[in-house]
DRENDO-1510 file (C-alpha; in Angstrom, 1 decimal, always signed):
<recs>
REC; n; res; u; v; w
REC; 1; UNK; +0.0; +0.0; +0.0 .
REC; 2; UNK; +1.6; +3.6; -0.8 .
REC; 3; UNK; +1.9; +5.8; +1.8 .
REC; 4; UNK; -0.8; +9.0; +2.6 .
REC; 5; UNK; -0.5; +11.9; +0.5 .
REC; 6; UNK; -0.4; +15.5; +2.3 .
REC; 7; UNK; -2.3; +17.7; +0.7 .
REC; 8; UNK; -0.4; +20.9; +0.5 .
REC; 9; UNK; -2.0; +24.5; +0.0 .
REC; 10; UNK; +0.8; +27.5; -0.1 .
REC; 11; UNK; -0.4; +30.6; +0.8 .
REC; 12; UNK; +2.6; +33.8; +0.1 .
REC; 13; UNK; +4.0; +36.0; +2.9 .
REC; 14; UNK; +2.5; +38.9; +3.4 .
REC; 15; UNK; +2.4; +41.2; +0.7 .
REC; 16; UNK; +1.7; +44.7; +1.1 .
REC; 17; UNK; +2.8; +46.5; -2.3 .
REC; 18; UNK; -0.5; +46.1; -4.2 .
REC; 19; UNK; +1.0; +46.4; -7.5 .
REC; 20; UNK; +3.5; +43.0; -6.8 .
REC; 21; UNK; +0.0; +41.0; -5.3 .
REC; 22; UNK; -1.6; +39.7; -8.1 .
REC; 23; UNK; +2.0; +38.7; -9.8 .
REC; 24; UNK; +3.3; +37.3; -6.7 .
REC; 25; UNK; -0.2; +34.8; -6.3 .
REC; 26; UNK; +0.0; +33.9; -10.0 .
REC; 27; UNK; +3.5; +32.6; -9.6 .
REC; 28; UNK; +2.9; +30.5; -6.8 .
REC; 29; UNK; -0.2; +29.6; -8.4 .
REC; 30; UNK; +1.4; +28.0; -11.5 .
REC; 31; UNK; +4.1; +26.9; -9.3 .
REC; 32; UNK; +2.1; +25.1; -7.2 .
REC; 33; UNK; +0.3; +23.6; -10.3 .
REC; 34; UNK; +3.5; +22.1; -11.6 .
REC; 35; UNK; +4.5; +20.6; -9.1 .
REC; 36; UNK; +2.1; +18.6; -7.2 .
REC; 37; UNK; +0.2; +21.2; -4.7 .
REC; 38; UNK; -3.2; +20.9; -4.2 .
REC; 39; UNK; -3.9; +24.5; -4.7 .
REC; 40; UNK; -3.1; +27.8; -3.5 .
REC; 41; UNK; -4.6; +30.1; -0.2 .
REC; 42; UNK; -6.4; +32.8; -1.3 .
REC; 43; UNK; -7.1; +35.3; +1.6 .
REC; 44; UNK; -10.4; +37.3; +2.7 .
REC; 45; UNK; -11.0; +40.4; +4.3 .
REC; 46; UNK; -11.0; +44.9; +3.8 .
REC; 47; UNK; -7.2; +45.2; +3.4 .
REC; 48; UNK; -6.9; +42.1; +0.6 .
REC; 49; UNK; -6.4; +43.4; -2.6 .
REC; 50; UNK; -8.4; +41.4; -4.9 .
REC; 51; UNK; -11.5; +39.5; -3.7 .
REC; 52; UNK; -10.9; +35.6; -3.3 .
REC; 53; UNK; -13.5; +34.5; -5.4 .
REC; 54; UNK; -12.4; +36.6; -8.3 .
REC; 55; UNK; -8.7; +35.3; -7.8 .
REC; 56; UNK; -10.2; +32.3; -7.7 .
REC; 57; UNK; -11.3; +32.3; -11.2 .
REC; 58; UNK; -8.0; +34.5; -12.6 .
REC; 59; UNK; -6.6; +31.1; -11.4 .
REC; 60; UNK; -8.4; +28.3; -12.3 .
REC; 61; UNK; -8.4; +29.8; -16.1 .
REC; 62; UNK; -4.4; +30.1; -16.6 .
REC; 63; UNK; -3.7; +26.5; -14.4 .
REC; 64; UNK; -4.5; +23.0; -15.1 .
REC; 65; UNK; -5.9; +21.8; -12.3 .
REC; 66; UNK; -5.0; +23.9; -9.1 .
REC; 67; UNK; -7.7; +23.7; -6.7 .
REC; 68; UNK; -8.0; +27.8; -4.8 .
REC; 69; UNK; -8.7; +26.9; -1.4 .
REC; 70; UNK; -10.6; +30.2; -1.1 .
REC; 71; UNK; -11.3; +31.8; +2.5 .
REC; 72; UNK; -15.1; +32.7; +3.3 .
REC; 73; UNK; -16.3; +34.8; +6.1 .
REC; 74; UNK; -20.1; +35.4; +6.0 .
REC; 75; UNK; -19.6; +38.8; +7.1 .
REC; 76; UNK; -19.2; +39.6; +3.1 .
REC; 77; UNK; -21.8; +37.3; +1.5 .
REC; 78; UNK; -24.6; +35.1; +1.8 .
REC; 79; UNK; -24.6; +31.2; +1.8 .
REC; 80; UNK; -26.5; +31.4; -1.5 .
REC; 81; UNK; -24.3; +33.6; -3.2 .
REC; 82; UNK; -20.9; +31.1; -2.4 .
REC; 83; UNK; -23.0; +28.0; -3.4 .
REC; 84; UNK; -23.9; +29.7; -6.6 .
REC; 85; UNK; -19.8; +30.4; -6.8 .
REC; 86; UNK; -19.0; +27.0; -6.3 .
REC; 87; UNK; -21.4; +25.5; -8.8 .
REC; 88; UNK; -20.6; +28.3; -11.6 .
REC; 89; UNK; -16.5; +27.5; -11.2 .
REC; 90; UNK; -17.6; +23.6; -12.0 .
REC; 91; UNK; -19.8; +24.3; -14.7 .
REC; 92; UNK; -17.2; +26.6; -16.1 .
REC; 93; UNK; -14.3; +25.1; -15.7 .
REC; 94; UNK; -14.9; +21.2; -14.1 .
REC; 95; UNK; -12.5; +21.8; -11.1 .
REC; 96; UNK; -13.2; +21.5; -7.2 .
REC; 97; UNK; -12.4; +24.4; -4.6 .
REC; 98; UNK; -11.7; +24.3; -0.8 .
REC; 99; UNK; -13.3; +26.8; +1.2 .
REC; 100; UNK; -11.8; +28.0; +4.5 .
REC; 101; UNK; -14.5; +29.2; +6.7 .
REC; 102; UNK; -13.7; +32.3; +9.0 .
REC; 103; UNK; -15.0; +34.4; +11.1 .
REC; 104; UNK; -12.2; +37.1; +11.7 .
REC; 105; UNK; -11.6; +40.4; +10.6 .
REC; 106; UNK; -10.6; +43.2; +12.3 .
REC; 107; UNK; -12.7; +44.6; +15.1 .
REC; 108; UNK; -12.6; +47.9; +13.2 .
REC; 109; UNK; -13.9; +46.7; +10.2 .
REC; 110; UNK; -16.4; +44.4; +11.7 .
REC; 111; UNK; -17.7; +47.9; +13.4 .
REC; 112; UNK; -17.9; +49.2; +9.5 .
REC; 113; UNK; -19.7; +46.6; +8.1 .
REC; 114; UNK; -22.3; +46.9; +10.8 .
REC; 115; UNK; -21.9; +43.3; +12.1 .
REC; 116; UNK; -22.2; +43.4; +16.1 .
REC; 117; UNK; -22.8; +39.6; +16.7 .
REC; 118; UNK; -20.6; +38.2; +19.6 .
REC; 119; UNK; -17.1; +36.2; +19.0 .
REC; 120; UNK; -19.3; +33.0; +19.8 .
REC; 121; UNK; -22.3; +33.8; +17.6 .
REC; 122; UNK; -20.0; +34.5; +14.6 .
REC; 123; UNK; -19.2; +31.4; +14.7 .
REC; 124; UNK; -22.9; +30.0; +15.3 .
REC; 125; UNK; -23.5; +31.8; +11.8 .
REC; 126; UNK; -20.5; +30.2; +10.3 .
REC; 127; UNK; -21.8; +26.7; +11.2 .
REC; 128; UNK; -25.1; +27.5; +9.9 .
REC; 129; UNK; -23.7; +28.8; +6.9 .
REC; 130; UNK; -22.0; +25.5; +5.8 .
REC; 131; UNK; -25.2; +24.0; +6.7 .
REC; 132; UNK; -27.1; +25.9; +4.3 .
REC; 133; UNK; -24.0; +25.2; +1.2 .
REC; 134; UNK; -23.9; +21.7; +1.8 .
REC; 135; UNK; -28.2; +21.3; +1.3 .
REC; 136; UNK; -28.0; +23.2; -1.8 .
REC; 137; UNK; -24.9; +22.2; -3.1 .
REC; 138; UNK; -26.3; +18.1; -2.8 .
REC; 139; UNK; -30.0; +18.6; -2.5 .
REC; 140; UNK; -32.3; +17.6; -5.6 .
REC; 141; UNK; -35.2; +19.5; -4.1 .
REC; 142; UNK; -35.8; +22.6; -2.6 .
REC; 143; UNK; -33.7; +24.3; +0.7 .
REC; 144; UNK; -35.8; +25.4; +3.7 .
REC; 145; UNK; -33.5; +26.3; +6.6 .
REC; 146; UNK; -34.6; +27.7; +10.1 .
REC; 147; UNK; -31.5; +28.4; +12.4 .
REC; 148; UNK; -30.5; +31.4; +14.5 .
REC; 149; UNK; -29.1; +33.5; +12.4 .
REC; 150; UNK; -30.4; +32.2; +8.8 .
REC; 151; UNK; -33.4; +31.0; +7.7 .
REC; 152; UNK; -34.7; +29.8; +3.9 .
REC; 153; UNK; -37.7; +29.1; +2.6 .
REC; 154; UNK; -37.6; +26.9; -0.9 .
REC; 155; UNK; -34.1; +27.7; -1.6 .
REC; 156; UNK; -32.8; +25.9; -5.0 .
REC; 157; UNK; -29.7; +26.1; -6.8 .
REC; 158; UNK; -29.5; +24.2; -10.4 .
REC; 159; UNK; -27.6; +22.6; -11.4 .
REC; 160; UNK; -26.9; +20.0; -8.4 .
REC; 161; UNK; -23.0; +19.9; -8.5 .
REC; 162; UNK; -21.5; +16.6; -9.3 .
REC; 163; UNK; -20.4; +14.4; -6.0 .
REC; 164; UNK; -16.5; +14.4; -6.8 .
REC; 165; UNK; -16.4; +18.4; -7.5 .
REC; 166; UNK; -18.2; +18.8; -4.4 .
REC; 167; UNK; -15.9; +21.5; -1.7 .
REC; 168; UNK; -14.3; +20.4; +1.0 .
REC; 169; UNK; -14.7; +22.7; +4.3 .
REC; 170; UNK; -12.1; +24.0; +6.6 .
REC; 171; UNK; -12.3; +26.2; +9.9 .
REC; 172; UNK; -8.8; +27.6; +11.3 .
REC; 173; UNK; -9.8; +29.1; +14.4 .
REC; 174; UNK; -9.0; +28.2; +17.9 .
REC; 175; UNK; -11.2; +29.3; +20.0 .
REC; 176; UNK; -13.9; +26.7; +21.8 .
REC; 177; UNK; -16.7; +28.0; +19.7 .
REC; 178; UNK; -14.2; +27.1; +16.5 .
REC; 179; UNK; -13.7; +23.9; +17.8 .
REC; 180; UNK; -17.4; +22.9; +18.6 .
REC; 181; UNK; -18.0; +24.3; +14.8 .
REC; 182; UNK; -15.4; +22.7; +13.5 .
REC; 183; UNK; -16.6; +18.8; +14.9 .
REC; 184; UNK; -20.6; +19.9; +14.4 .
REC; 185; UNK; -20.2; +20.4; +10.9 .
REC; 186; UNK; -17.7; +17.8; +10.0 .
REC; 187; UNK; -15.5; +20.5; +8.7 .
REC; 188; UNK; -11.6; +19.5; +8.6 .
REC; 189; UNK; -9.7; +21.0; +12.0 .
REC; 190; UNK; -6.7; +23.5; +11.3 .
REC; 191; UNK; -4.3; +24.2; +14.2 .
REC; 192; UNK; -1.1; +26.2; +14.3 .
REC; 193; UNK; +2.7; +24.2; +14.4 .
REC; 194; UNK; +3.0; +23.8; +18.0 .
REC; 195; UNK; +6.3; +25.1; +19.5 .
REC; 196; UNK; +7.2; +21.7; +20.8 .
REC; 197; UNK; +6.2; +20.2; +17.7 .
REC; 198; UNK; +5.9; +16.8; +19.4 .
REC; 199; UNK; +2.6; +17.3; +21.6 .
REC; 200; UNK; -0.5; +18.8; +20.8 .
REC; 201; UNK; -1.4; +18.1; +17.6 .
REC; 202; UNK; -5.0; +17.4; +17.9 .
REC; 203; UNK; -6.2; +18.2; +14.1 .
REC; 204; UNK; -6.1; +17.2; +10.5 .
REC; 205; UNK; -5.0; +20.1; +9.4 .
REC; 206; UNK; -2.0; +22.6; +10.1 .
REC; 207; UNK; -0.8; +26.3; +9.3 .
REC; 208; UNK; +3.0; +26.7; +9.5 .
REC; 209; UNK; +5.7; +28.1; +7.2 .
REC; 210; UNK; +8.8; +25.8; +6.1 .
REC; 211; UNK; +12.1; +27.1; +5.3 .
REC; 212; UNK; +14.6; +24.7; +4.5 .
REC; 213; UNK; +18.3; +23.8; +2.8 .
REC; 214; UNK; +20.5; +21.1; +2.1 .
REC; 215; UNK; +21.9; +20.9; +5.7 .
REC; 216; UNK; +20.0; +22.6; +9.1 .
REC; 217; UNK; +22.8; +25.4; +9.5 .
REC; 218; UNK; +22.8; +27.0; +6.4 .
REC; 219; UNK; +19.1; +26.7; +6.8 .
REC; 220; UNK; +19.3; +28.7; +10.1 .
REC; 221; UNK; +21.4; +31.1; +8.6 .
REC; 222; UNK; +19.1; +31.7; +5.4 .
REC; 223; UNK; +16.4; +31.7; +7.7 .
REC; 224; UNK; +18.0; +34.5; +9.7 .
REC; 225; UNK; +19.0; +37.0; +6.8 .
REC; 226; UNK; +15.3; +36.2; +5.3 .
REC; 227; UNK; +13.2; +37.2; +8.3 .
REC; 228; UNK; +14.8; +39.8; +10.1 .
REC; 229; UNK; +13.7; +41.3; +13.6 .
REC; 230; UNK; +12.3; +44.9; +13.1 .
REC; 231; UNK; +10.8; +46.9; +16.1 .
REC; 232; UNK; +8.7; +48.7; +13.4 .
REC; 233; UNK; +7.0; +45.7; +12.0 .
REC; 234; UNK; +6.9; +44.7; +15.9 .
REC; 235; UNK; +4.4; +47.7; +16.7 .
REC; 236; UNK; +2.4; +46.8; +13.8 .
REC; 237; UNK; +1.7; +43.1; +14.9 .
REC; 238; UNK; +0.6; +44.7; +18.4 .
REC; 239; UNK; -1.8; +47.3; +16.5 .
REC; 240; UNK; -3.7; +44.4; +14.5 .
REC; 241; UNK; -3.6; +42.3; +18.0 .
REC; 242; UNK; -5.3; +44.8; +19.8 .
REC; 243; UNK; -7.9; +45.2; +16.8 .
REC; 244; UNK; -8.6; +42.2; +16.8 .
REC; 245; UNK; -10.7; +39.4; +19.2 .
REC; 246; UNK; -8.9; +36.2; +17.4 .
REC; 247; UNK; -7.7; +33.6; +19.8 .
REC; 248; UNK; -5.2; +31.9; +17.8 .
REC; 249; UNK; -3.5; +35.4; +16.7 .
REC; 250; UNK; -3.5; +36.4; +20.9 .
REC; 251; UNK; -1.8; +33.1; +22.0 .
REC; 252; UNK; +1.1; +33.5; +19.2 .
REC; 253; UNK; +1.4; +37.0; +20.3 .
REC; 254; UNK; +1.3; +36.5; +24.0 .
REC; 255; UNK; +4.4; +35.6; +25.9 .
REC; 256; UNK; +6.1; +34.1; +23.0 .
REC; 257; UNK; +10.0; +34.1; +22.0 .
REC; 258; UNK; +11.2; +35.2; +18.1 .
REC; 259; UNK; +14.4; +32.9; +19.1 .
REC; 260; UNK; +14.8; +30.2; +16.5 .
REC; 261; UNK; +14.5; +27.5; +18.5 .
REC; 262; UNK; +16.7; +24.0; +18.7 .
REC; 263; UNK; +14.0; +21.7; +17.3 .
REC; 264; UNK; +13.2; +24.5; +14.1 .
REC; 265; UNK; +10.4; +26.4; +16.3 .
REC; 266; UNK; +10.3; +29.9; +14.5 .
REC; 267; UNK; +7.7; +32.2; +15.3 .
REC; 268; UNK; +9.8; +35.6; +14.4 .
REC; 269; UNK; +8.0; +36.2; +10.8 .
REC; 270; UNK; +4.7; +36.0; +13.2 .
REC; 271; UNK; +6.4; +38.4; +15.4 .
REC; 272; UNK; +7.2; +40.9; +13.1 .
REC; 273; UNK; +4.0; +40.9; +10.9 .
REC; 274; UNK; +5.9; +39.3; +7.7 .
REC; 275; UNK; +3.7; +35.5; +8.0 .
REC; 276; UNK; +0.7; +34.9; +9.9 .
REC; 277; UNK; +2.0; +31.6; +11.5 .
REC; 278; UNK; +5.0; +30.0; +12.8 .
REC; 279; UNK; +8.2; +28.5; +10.1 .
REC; 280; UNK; +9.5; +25.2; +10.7 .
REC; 281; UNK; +13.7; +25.4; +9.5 .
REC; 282; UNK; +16.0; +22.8; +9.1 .
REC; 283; UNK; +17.2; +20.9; +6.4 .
REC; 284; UNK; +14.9; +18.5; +4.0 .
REC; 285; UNK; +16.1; +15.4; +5.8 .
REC; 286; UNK; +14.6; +16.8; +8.8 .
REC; 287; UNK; +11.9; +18.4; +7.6 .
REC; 288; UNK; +10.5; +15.5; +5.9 .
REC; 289; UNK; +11.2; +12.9; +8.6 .
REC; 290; UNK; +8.8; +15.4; +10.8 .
REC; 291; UNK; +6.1; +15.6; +8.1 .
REC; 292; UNK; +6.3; +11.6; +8.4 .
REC; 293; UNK; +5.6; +12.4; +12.5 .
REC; 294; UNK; +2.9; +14.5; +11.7 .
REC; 295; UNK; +1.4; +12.7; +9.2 .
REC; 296; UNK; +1.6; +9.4; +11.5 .
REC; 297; UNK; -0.5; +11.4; +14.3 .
REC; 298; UNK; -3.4; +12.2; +11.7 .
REC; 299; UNK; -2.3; +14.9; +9.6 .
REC; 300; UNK; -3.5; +14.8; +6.1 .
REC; 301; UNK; -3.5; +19.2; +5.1 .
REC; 302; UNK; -1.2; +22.0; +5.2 .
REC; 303; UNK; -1.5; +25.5; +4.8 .
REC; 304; UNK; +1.9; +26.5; +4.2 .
REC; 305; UNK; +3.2; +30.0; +3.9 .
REC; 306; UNK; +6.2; +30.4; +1.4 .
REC; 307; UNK; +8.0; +32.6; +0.2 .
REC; 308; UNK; +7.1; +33.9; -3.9 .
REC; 309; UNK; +10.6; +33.7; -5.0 .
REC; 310; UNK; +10.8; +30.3; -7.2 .
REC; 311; UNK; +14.4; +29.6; -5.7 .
REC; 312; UNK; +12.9; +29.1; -1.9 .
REC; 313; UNK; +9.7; +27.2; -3.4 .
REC; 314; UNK; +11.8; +24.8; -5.2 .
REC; 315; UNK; +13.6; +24.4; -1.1 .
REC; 316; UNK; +10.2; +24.0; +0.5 .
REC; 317; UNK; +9.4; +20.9; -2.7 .
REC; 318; UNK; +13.0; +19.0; -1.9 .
REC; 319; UNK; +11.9; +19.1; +2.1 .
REC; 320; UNK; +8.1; +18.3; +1.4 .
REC; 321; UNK; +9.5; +15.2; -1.6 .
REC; 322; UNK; +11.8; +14.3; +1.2 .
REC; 323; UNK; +8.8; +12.7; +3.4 .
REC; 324; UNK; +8.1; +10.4; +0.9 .
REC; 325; UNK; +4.1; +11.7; +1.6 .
REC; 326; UNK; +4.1; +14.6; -1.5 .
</recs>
């Protein structure tokens, strides 16, 4: 029997020169659909530059069969309008899309939308609203719906979308109420790369970075002259902390070291407002051998921020190929 496949999604470093956005995604993009990924990230929210779903298609048209996992918060849209997404991309184009369900945004912009529900009943809505997808994404018939926070009444969407191009879900938050979500709607579980690596992996899913050479010190070092420490970027982390009620961005933030630790712990890019997770460095050997670990203890996804420069994606393919699970 061959061994698991990871499914691999890169998402690029932050990038905050509009001009370099769309370029910088496409790369990846075609990157990633040469060699083996399963798609690309495509991020949600006021400050992204270009709306996932449109992305989304700017994507699907110029690859040959990356899959977007696109983020959805249902702050921006209703359940009908992403179903009707979903089933227009696989009439048009016969390709699947993940969906990562969110609820966060900045507090600020939350307070300019108008939306005043409660951390726990965003995510109540969420729940509901991959409730709703799924019924008229599968159902033959008509979609009545009578929750909290949605109702329908004879809700239909036609065509009904083929079983094998049907989206797989995804929630990243880490809060109780994303948890409870997460295992009520059968959604898969994303957790951030623990600092110990070894313990707490209690998910399918995972959001880290990898950067990786040939041996562990030279990764170090290229690690070090990539990310550097920056008491500007520092303040600006703390600024989007504060505005902002996300638990998994307050426990990275919160008493946490930008040392690059012995076991390849990194959480400086975090830190300093250049990734929004922690990077895993060493070389591929060690890389891969602790994608086997992982993989052993139930992961099967990644989210994995890279670097768009096609010299450090080719790194992060020797240390993914060298798990023997890409």
């Amino acid at each position: 029997m061959s061994p698991a496949r990871l499914r691999v999604f890169p998402a690029i470093s932050r990038n905050r020169d509009p001009k370099a956005y769309v370029g910088e995604l496409m790369r990846v993009a075609k990157f990633a659909d040469r060699n083996g990924f399963e798609g690309i990230l495509l991020f949600e929210g006021n400050d992204v530059f270009v709306a996932p779903w449109a992305m989304a298609q700017h994507i699907i048209a110029a690859t040959t069969r990356c899959s977007p996992l696109i983020a959805v918060n249902p702050v921006y849209m209703h359940p009908f309008t992403a179903a009707k997404f979903v089933s227009s991309f696989a009439q048009l184009y016969s390709r699947k899309v993940y969906l990562n369900m969110i609820t966060g945004t900045a507090i600020s912009d939350l307070q300019g939308l108008g939306d005043a529900h409660s951390h726990a009943d965003r995510y109540v809505r969420l729940g509901e609203f991959v409730a709703i997808m799924r019924q008229l994404l599968s159902s033959p018939r008509p979609v009545s719906f009578n929750g909290r926070l949605y109702t329908a009444a004879n809700l239909q969407l036609r065509p009904r979308l083929p079983a094998e191009l049907m989206p797989e879900f995804l929630i990243a938050g880490q809060s109780d109420a994303a948890q409870r979500i997460a295992m009520e709607t059968g959604c898969i579980k994303m957790q951030m790369l623990p600092p110990d690596l070894d313990r707490g992996l209690s998910a399918s899913g995972m959001n880290f970075g990898i950067f990786a050479r040939e041996n562990s010190d030279e990764a170090r070092q290229a690690a070090k002259a990539r990310f550097r420490d920056n008491p500007d970027d520092r303040e600006l982390l703390a600024l989007t902390v504060e505005n902002s009620d996300s638990v998994w961005k307050r426990r990275l933030y919160e008493g946490q070291s930008g040392e690059l630790q012995d076991n390849g712990y990194w959480l400086l890019p975090y830190l300093t407002f250049q990734a929004d997770c922690p990077y895993l460095v060493g070389s591929y050997a060690e890389i891969g051998a602790k994608l086997r670990d992982f993989a052993a203890k139930g992961l099967t996804t990644i989210m994995l921020d890279m670097v768009a420069d096609d010299a450090e994606m080719q790194h992060v393919c020797k240390a993914l190929k060298a798990s023997g699970m890409f």
